[in-house]
N, C-alpha and C positions, 0 to 999 in steps of 0.2 A: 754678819757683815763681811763684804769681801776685803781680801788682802788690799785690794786698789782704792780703796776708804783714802779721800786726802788729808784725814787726819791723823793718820795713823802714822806715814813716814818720820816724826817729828816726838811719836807715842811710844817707844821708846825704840831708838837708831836701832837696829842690829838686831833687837827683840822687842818689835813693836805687840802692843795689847790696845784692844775698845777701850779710849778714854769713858771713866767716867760721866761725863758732859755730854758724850754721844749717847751713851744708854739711857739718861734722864730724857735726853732729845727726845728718843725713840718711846719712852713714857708718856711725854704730853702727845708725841705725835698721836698714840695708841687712844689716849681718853680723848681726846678730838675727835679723831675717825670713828670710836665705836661706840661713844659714849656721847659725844657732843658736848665736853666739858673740855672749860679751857684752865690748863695750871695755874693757881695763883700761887701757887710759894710751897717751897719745899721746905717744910717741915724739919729732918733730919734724915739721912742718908748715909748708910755705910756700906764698905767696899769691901768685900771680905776675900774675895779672888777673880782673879783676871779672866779677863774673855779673852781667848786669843780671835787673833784674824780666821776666817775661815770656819767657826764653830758657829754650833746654834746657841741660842739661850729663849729660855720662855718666859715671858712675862706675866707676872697675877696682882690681881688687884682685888683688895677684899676692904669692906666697910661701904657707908653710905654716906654722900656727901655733905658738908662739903670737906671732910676730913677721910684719908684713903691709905689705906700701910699697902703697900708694894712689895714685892721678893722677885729678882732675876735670877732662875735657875740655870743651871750649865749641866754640863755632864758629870760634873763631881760636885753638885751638889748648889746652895745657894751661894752665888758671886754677888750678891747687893741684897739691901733691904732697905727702908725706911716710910717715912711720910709725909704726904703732900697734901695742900688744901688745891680746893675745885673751885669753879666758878662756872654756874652755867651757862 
């Protein structure tokens, strides 16, 4: 995500980081476009370290629908994990 994200000036002043909210965004976006399933409900979610602006992170998604555990990795390692139900 670029520095220029309009959610990020507000995520935090001075040393903004990828809200939360945005990286789940980019989850459903990911099982829509590659999957064709649409999020019904997040499960549980934790946040274990920050994405900064500017950094990559990769997305995984393991199990079979309509229950799916997720992990967004960063450079040091996994920044999120949890799970989500699907809905075809």
């Amino acid at each position: 995500m670029g520095a220029d994200h309009p959610a990020l000036p507000g995520h935090f002043p001075g040393r903004p980081l990828v809200p939360g909210v945005v990286l789940l965004d980019e989850l459903a976006a990911l099982l829509q476009r590659e999957r064709g399933w649409r999020l019904a409900r997040i499960v549980d979610a934790k946040f274990v370290a920050p994405l900064w602006p500017d950094r990559t992170a990769e997305l995984r998604v393991h199990g079979e629908p309509p229950r799916l555990r997720f992990e967004i990795l960063g450079e040091g390692g996994v920044l999120a994990r949890g799970r989500v139900e699907v809905a075809a």
